[in-house]
Structure formats: structure tokens, C-alpha cells
TIKOLNU-370075 format. One record per residue: residue in one letter; x, y, z of N, C-alpha, C in turn. Coordinates in steps of 0.02 Angstrom, whole numbers, plus 32768, in hexadecimal, padded with zeros to 4 digits. Atoms other than C-alpha are relative to their C-alpha. Example, Ala and Ser with C-alpha at 12.3 -4.5 7.8 and 13.67 -1.06 7.14 Angstrom:
BEGIN
A802D7FC5800082677F1F8186802D803C8000;S7FD67FC57FFD82AC7FCB81657FD980378025;
This chain:
BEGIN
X7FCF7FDD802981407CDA7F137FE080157FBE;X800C7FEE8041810D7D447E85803B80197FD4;X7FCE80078031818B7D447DEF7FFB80237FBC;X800A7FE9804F818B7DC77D5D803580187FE1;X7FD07FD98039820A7DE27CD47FE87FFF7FC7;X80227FE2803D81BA7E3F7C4A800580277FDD;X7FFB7FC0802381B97EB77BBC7FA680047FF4;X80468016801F80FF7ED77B857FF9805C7FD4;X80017FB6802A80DC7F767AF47FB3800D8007;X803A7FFD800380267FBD7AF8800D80527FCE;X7FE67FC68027802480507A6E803380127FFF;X7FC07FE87FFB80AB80C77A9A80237FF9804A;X7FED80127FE180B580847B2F80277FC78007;X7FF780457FE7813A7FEE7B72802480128042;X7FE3800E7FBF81887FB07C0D80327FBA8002;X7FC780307FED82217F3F7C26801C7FFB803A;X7FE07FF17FBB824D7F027CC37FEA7FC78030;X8017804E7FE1823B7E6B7D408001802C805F;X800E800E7F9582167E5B7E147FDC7FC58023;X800580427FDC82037DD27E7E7FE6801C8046;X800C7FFE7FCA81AC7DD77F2C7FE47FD08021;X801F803C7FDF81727D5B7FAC8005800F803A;X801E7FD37FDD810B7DD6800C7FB67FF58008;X802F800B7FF980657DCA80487FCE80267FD1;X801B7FC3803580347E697FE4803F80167FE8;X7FE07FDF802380997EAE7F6B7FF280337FDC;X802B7FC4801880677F637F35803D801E7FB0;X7FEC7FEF804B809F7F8D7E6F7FE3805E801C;X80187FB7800380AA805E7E8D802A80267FD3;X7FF67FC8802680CC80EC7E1E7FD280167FDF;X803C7FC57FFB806E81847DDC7FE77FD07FCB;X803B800E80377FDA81587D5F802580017FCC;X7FEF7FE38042800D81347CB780447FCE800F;X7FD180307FFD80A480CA7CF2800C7FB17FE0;X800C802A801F807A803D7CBB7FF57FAB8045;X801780367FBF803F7FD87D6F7FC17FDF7FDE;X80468035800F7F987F8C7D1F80087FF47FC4;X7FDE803C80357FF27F537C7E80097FBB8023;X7FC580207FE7805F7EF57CF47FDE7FBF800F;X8025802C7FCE7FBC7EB37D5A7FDF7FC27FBE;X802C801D802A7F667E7A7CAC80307FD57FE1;X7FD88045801B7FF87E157C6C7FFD7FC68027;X8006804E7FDE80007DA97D087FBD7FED8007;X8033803C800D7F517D8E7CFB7FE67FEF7FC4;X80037FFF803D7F657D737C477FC180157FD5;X803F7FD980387EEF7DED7BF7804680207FD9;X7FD07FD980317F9C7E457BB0802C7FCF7FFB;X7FBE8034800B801C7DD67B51804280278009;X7FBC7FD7801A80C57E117B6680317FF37FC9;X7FDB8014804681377E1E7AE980337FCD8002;X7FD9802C800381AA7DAF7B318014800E806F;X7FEB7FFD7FC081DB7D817BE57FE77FAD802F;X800580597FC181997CF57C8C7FEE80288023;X800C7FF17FD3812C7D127CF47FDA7FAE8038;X7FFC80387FD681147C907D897FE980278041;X80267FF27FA680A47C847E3B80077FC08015;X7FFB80477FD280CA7C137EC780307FC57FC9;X7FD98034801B814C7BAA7E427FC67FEC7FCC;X80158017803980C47B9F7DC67FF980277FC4;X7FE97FD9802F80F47BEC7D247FBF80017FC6;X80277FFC8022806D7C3A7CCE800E80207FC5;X7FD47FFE804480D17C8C7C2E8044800D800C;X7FB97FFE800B81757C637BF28002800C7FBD;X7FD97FF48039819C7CB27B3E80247FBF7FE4;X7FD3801B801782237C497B307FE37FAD7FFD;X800A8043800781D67BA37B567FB87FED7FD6;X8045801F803981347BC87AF67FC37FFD803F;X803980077FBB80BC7BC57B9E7FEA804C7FF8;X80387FC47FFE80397C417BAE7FB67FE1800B;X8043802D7FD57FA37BF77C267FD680377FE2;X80497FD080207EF77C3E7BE87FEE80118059;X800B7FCD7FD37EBD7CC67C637FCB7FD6803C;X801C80277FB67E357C4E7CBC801C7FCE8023;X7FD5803D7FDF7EB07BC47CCF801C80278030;X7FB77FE17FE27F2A7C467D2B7FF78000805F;X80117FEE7FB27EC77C447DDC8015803C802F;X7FE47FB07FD87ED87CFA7DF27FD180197FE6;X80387FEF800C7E507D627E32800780558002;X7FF97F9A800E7E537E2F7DFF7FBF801E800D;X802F7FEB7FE87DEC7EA97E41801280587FDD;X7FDD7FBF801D7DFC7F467DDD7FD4804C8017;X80097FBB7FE77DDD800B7DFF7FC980078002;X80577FFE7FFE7D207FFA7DE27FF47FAA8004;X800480317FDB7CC67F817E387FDC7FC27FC2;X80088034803F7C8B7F277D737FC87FB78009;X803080507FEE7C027EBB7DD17FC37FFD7FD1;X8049800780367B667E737D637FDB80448013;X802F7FD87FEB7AE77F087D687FC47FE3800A;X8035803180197A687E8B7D497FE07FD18047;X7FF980207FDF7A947E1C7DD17FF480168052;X80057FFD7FC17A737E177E81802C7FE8802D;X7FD280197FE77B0B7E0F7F06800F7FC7800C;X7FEA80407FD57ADE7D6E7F3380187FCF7FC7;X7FD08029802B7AFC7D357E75802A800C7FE6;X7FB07FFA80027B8F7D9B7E4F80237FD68037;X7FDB80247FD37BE37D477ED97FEC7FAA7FF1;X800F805280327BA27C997E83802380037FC8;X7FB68009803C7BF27CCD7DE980437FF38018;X7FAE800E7FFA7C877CD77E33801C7FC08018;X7FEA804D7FE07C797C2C7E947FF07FBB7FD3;X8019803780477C437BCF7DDE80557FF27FE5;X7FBC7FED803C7CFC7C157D8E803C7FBB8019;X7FCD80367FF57D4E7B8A7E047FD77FAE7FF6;X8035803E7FE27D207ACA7E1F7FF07FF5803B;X8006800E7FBC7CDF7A957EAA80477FE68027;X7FC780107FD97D6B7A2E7EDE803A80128002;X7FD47FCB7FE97DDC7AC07ECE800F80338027;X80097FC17FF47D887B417F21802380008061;X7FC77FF77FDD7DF57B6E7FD87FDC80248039;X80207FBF7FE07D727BE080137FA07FF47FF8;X804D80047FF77CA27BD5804A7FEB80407FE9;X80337FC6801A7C247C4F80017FE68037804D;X801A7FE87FA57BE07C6F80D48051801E8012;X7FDF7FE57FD57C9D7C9280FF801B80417FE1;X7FF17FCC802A7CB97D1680697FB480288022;X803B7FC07FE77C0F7D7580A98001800A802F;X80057FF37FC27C3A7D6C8156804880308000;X7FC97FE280117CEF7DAB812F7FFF80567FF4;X80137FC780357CAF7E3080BD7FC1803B801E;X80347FE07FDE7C197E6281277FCA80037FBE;X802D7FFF804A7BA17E33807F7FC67FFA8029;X8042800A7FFA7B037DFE80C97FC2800F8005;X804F7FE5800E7A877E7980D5800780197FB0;X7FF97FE3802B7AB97EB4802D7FF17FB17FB5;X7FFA803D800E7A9C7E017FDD7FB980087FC4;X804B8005802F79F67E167F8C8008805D7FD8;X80077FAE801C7A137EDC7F4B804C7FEB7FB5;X7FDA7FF680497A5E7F027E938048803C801E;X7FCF7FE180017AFA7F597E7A7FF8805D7FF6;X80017FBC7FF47AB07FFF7E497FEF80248042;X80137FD87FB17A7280207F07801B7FE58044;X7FC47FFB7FDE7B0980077F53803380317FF3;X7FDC7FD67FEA7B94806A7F9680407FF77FD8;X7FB8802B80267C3780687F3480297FE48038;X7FD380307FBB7C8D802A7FDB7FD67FB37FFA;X802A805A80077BFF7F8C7FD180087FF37FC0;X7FF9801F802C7C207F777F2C804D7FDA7FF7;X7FCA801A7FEE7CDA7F687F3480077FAF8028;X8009803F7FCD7CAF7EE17FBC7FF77FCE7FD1;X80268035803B7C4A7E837F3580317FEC7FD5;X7FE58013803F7CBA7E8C7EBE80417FC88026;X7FBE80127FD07D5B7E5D7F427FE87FA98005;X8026803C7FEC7CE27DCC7F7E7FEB7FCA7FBF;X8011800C802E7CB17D997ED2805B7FD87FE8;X7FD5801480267D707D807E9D80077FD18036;X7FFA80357FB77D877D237F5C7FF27FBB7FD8;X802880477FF87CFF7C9A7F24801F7FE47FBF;X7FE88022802E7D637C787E7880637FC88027;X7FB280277FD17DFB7C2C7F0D802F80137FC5;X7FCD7FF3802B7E7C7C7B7EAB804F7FF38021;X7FB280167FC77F337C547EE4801A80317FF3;X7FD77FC47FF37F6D7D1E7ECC7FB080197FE0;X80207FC780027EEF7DAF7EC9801580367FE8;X7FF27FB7802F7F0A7E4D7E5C7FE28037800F;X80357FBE80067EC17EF57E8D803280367FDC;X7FF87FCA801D7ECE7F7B7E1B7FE1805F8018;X80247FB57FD97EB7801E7E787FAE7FFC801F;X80327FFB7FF57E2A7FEB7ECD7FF6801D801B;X80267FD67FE57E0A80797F2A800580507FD6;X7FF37FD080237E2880F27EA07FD180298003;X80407FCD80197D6E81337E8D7FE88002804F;X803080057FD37D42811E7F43800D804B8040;X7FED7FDC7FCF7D3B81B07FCD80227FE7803C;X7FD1801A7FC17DAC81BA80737FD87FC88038;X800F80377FD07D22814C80EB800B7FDA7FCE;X7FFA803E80187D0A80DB805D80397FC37FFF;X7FB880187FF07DC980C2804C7FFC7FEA802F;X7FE580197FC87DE580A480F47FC77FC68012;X8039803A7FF37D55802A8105802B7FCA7FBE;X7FDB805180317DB07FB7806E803D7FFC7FFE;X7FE180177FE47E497FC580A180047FD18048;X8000803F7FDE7E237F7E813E7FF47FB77FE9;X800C803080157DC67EF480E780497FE57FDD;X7FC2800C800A7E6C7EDF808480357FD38021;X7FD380197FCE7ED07EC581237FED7FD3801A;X803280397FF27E3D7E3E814E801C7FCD7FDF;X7FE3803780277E7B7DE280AF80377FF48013;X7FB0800D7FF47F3D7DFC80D77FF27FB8803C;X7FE4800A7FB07F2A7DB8819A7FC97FB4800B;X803B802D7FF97E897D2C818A80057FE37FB6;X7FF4802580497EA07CE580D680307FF17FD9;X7FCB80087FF87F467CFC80CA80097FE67F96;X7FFF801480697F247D077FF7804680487FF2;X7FCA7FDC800E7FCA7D597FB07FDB80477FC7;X80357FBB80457F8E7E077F41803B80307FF5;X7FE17FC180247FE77E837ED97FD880277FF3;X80217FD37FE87FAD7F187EFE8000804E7FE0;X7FEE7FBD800C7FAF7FBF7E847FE8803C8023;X80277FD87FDC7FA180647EBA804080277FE9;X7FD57FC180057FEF81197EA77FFF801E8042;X80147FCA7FCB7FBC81507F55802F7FD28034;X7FBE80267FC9805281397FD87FED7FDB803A;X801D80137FC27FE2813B80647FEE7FB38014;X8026804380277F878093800180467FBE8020;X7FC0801B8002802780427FFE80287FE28047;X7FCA7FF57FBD8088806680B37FBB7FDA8018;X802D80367FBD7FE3801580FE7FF07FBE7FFD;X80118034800A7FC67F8F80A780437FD77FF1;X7FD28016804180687F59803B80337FD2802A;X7FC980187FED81017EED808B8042800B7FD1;X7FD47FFD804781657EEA7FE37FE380367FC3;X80147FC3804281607F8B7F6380177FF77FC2;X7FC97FFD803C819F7F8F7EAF7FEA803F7FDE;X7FF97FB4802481A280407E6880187FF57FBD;X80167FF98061817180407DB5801380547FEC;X7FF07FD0801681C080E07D62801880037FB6;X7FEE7FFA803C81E281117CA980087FB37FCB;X7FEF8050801881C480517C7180217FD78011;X7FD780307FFC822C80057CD77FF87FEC804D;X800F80157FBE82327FBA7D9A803780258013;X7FF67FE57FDC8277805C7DF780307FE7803B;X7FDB801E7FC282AB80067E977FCA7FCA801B;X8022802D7FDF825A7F757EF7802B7FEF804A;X7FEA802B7FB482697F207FB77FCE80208025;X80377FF17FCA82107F37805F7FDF80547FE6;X80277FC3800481897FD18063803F802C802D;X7FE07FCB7FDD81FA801980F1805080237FD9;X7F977FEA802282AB802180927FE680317FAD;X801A7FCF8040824E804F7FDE7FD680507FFB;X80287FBD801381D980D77FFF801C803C804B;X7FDD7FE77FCC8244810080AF8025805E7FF4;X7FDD7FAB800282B181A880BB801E7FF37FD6;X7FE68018801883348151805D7FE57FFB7FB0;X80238019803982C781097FD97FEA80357FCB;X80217FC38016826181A07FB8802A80477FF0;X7FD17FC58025831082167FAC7FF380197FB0;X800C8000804182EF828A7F0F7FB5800D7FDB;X804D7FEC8002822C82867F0D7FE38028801D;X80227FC87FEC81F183217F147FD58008801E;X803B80087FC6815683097F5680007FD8802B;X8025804F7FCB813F825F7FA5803A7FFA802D;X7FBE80057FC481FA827C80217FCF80028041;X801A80137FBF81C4823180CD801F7FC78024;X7FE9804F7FD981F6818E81417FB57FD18007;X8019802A7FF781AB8109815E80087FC88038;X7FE380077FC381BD80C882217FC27FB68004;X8021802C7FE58196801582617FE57FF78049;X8025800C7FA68141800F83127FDB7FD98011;X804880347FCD80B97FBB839C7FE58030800F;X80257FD77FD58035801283F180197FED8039;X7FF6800A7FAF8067802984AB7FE8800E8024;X803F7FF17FD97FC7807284E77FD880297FCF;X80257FE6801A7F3A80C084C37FD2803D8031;X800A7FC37FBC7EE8816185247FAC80097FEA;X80517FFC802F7E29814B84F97FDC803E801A;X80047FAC7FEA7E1881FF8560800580357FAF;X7FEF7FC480457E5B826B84BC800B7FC27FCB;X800C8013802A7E4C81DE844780637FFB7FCF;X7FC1800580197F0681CB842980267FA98015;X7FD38044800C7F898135840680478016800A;X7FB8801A800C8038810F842D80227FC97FE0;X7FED8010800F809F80D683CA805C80098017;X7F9780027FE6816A809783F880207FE97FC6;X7FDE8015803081DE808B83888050800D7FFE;X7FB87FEC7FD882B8807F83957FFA804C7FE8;X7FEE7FBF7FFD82B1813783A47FD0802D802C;X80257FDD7FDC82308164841B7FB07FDC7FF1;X80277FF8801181828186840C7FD480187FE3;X80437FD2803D80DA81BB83A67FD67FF88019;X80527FF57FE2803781F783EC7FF180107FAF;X803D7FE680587FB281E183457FC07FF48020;X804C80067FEF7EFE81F4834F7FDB7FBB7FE5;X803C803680167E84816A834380107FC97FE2;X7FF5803680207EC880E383217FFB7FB98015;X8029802E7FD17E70803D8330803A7FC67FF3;X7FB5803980007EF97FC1836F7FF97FE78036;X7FE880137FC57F237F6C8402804A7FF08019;X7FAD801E7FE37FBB7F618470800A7FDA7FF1;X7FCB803A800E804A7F0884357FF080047FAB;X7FEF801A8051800F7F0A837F801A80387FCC;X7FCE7FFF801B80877F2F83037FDB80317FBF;X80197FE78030806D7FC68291803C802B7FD5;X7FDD7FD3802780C3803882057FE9802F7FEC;X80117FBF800B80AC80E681FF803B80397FC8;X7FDF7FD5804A80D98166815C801C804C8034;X7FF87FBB7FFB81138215818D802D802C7FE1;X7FF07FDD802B8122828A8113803D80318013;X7FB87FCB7FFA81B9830581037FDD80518027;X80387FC47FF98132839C80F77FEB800B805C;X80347FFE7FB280E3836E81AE803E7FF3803F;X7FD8801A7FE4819D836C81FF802580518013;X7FC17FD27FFA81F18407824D80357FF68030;X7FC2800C7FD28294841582AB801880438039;X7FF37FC57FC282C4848D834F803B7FE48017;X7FBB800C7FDC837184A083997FF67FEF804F;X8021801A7FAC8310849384497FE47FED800F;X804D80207FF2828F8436848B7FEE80318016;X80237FC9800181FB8494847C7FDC7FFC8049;X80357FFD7FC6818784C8851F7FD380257FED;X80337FE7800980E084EC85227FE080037FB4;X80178014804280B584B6847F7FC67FBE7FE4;X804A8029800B801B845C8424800C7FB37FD0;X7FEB804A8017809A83CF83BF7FF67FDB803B;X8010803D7FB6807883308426803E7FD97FF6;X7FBD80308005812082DA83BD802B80298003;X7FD67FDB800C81B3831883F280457FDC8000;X7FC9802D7FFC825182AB83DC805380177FEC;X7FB27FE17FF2831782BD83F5800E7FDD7FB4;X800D8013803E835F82B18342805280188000;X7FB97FE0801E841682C482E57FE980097FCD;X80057FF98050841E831E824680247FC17FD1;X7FBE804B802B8468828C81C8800D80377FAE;X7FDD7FDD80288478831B813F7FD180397FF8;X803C7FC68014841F83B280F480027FF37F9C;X800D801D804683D783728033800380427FD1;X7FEE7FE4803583D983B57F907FAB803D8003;X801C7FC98002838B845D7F807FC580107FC3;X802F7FF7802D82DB84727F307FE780518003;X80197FA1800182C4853C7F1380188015803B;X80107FF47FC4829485747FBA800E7FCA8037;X7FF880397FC6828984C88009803C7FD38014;X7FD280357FEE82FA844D804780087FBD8025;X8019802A7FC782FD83B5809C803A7FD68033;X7FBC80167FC58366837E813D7FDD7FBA801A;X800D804B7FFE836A82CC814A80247FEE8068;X7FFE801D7FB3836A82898216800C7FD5802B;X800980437FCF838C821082887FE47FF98038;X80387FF67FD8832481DC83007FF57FBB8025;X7FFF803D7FEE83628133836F80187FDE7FA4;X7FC6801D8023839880BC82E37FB680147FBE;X803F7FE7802E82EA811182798027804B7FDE;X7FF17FC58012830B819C81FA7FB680207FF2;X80497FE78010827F822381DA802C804C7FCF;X7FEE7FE28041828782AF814F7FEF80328025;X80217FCE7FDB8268836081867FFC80347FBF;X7FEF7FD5803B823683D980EF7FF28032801B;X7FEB7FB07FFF8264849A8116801A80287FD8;X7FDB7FC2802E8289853380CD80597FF58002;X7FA080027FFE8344854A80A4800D804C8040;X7FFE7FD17FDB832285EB810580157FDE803E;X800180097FD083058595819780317FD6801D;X7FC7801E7FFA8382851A8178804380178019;X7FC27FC97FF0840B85B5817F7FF280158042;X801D7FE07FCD83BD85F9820C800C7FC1804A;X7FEF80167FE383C3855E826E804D7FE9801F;X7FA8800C80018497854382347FFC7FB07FE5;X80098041800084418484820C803B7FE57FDD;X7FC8802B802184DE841581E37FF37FA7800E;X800480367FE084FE835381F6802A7FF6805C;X7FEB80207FA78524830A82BD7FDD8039801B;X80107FDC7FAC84BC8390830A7FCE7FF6801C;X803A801B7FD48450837483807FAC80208009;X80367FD28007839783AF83627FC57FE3802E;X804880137FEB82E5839883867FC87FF47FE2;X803680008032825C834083127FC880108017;X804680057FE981B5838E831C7FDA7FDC7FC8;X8043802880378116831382CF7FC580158021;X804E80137FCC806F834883007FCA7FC17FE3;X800B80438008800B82C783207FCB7FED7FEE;X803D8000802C7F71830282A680197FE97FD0;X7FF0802680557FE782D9820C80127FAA8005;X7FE8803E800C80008231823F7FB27FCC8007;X803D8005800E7F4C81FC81FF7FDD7F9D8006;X7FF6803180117EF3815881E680127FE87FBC;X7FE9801080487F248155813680567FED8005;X7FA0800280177FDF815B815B801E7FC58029;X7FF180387FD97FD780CD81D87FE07FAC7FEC;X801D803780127FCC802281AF800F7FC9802F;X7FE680217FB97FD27F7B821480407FD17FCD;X7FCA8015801480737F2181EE7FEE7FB17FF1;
């Protein structure tokens, strides 16, 4: 359980506002500038707040009111921030010693051999930080906070500076920590995709204050996301139910049918959550023939949304799943689209990427 009720001012910036989760990951999102890596630096007390409680696992590391405020190495919380900040000096194998000095021995929770086997460190063990990859450095750094056994983990946009393989190479690692170490982490990030794959519990940081919070699927869902211009999409829980290693495609089931996505490394039966945007969603009064969508699913309108210029967006049902569909208003007229009628969602099944799929 992580526990924050806080105000904290930084220039002209502040933020007031509390959330509670007792989630495996918990992802702190809103745009840049929100104030998500204030939030991260109070609970690992590099920022004082001006007044508030913050508490992990029932152990209260500031209370205002009672006068508590643990010093930042006491707090056993390990942050890994947007650049990978490792010694330049040092050689992987003794950054990753620094980090296993910061605890005592008879605290530490975690072996030095099972953080490099984890992490995939070992040929990289004897090489400096400048002639490495920012994806291997990340590692280092990830691995580095590991060996301090921290009892909550902090990343601060760690994949902010990194390209799309890199990303997807540390998110997996990520999902390594979730599912094999089972270390609790709050997780910033502006990128939705970041979030829906990794996150269980969201809290949407907006104008200084905590937006909305609860599961990834209900917060950043159709529902959730009503109103956001850009980022309107669903957010659908499923399994893989095969796999077609011919064309390199996946099924996915979910109460409303099915999803063919490309490439996605899973196995039957396991349990995933896939994003799909509003943008990558159209609607037909008929099922289509002879066509190059691979998703095509039976759908009720559940309304037609609030009108952006040109666009619009007709919100769906889809089994007991809703999905977003953004269209012209043209097309909207053109179709007659109202609520109870009976349509047809098209998804093709290039927009449903590995970025937008995560494992549950």
C-alpha cells in the first residue's frame, strides 16, 4: 500500500491532493509539467512537503502533523530517474556495488548473480557507462537501485530519452520486476501506451491536483478518458486464444468477441490488456466483405459525444466492453448514428501494436 496526502509548492508551482493504492505498479500520469516527479521526490524524501503523510506498506515516512520525516536513505526506496545517472568513472560491475553498499547486509532481500541474471548484465560487467546503449544503461541503473533491496521502487520516466526497440526491451524488463520480484513501483510517465502495459492502478495528476484514480481499465478506459481530446480510446481486458505463427498474428478474446494483433509474444491462456485508440476505430451499418480489416465486431451505439469541429466521437458497445469510435460528424449524419442501433466496429489489426498491449 502506498499512501500520499500532500500539498508540496516548488516556485510557482504546487500540488494538493492525496491517493492510496495497493497495486503492484501504480503509474502517476499527466502531461509534463504536472507535477508527477514532485510527487515521486517527496516520497523519496528529496522534496519536503509543506504539510501532509506519506506512508508505504503501514510505515509512515512523513507526517507534518506528528513531526516525522525519515531521512531519504532511511526511507528504503529505490528511484531510477529519466537518465540513467550511473558513475561515469565506474565500471558496471561497481555501480551495481554501490548500490548493494546503500543497504546492510542483513537487510538486503536480493543477490548481486540474481539482479544480473534478471537484468541480462553480464557481458556488460567490466565496460564503463559511456559505451553502452541507453537501453543497457537503464538496466544498470534499474539493477543498481534492485541491489539497494528497497521495499517500493520509483521510476521517473524512464524511458523518456530512449527509442521504440529500446523501450520495448525495458519495459519488458519492467514486467520481469512486476511478475519475479514482485517489488511494488510507482511508475511516472505521460505516454498512455507506458501506462495500459504496465500500470494496474492510475492516478491522473492534472492542474495540481489528483484528476481521477482506480484500475488502468476504468481510468484511462472510454469512460475515463470522456473529454480528452486526444488520448479518447478503451481499454479491453483479454487472453491469448491462439497464435497463427504462418502470418505472425495473435488472438485475443475478450466479453465481446475477438482481436487479431500482430506479434505478440504471449502464450495461450495468458492474460493481457490491450489500448485502442478512438482514431484507429471505424463503424459500418453492414458487415463489410472483401475487405483488408482483420477486426470486425457486432457493436451498439451507447451515444454519439460531444462535437469537436469536424470530429466526433460515438461511444460503443461491444459484449459487456465499450470501444470509442472517432468520425467525422459528416459521416456520423450520413450513417443516421443514434443510441440502440445496431452497427459494426472496424479495428485493424496494425493499430493494435506492441506498445498498446500489455500483459495483465
Amino acid at each position: 500500500m502506498v499512501e500520499a496526502d500532500i500539498a508540496l509548492r516548488r516556485g510557482t508551482f504546487s500540488f494538493d491532493g492525496a491517493f492510496a493504492a495497493d497495486a503492484p505498479i501504480v503509474a502517476l500520469f499527466g502531461r509534463s509539467g504536472s507535477g508527477k516527479t514532485s510527487i515521486l521526490q517527496a516520497i523519496a524524501g528529496i522534496l519536503r512537503p509543506t504539510r501532509g503523510r506519506i506512508a508505504v506498506a503501514g510505515r509512515t515516512l512523513f507526517d507534518s502533523g506528528k513531526g516525522i520525516d525519515v531521512a531519504p536513505e532511511h526511507r528504503r526506496v529505490g528511484f531510477v530517474f529519466q537518465d540513467a545517472l550511473l558513475f561515469p568513472h565506474l565500471t558496471v560491475r561497481a555501480n551495481l556495488a554501490y548500490g548493494e553498499r546503500l543497504t546492510p547486509a542483513n537487510e538486503r532481500y536480493i543477490e548481486r548473480a540474481r539482479v544480473v541474471e534478471l537484468l541480462d548484465l553480464a557481458k556488460l560487467l567490466e565496460r564503463r557507462p559511456a559505451s553502452l546503449s541507453g537501453g543497457e544503461r537503464q538496466r544498470v541503473a534499474i539493477g543498481r537501485a534492485l541491489l539497494a533491496s528497497p521495499r517500493l521502487l520509483l521510476m521517473d520516466e524512464p524511458l523518456a530519452s530512449l527509442d521504440s526497440p529500446r523501450k520495448a526491451e525495458i519495459l519488458a524488463y519492467i514486467e520481469l520486476l512486476r511478475d519475479e520480484i514482485r517489488l511494488p513501483i510507482v511508475y511516472v510517465s505521460h505516454a498512455l501506451e507506458e501506462v495500459t502495459r504496465l500500470a494496474d492502478h492510475v492516478v491522473v495528476i492534472a492542474d495540481g491536483k489528483v484528476a481521477d484514480a482506480g484500475p488502468v481499465a476504468d481510468t484511462l478506459g472510454a469512460d475515463g478518458m470522456a473529454g480528452h481530446r486526444f488520448e479518447a480510446g478503451a481499454i479491453l481486458e483479454a487472453h491469448v486464444v491462439s497464435i497463427d505463427e504462418r502470418y505472425g498474428l495473435t488472438t485475443l478474446a475478450f466479453d465481446g468477441g475477438e482481436l487479431a494483433v500482430p506479434n505478440l509474444d504471449a502464450l495461450v491462456g495468458e492474460p493481457v490488456r490491450a489500448r485502442i485508440r478512438a482514431r484507429d476505430v471505424s463503424v459500418s451499418l453492414d458487415r463489410p466483405r472483401a475487405i483488408s480489416v482483420q477486426n470486425i465486431l457486432d457493436a451498439t451505439v451507447v451515444g454519439v459525444g460531444e462535437e469537436y469541429g469536424a470530429i466526433v466521437d460515438v461511444t460503443l458497445r461491444v459484449g459487456s466492453a465499450v470501444l470509442v469510435a472517432r468520425i467525422t460528424r459528416k459521416a456520423a449524419d450520413q450513417l443516421g448514428l443514434g443510441e440502440g442501433q445496431h452497427v459494426h466496429a472496424l479495428v485493424k489489426a496494425v493499430a493494435i501494436d506492441r506498445r498498446s498491449v500489455g500483459f495483465a
